[in-house]
C-alpha positions in Angstrom: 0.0 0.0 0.0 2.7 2.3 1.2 4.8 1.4 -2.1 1.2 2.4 -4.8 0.4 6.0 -2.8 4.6 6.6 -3.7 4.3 5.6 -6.7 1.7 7.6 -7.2 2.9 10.8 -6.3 5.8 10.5 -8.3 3.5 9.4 -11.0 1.5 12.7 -10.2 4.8 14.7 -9.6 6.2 13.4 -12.7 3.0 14.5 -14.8 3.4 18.0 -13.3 7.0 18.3 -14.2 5.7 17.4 -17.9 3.1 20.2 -17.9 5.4 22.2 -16.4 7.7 21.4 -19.3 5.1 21.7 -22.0 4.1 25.2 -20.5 7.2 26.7 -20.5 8.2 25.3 -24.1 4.7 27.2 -25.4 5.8 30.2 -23.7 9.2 30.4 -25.5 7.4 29.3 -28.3 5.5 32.3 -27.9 7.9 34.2 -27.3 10.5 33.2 -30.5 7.4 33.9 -32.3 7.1 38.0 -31.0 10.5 38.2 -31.0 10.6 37.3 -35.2 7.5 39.7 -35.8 9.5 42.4 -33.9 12.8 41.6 -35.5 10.6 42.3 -39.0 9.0 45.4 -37.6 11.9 47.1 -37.2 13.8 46.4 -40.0 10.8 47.5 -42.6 10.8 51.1 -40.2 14.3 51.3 -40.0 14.3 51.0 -44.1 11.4 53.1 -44.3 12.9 56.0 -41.6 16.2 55.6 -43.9 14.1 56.3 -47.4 12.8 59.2 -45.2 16.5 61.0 -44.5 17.1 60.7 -48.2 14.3 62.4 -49.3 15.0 64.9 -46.4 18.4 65.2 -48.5 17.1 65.9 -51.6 14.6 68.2 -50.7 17.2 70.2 -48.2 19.3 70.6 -50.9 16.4 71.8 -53.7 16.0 74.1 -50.8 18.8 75.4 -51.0 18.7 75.9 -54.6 15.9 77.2 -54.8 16.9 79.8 -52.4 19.9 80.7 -54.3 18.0 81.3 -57.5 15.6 83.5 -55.5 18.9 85.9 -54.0 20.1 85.7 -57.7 16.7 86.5 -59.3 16.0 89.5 -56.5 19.6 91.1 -57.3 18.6 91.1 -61.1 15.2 92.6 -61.0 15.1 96.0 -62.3 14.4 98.5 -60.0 13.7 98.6 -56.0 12.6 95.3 -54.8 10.0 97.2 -52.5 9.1 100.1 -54.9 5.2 100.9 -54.3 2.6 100.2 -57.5 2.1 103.7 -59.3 -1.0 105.5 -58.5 -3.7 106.2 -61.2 
């Protein structure tokens, strides 16, 4: 009698280390699986934040042109820059 309730609480104790087991493999499982979609995440933002700076580039640099051609353009005109319309 003494030797069946021992061998059934190692039986019992046994099946609790396999759940134990299984639970904690379906957590990792879990967790590899978060960890992948993450890993995706932030490589597709960090390609999207780096197509972002090099259109910051180009545009910063149009900018720049752009305000060139304006200086150049306003030291051309004819006359004052600021020069009221005539008065009918």
């Amino acid at each position: 009698m003494a030797y069946e309730n021992l061998a059934c609480k190692n039986e019992t104790r046994g099946t609790h280390v396999t759940n134990e087991i299984k639970t904690l493999t379906e957590r990792i499982d879990a967790l590899e699986t978060r960890l992948a979609y993450q890993d995706d995440t932030i490589e597709t933002l960090n390609q999207a934040i780096t197509a972002q700076w090099k259109q910051i580039d180009v545009l910063t640099r149009q900018l720049a042109q752009l305000h060139e051609r304006l200086h150049e353009a306003e030291a051309n005109a004819p006359g004052p820059a600021n020069e009221p319309p005539p008065h009918y």
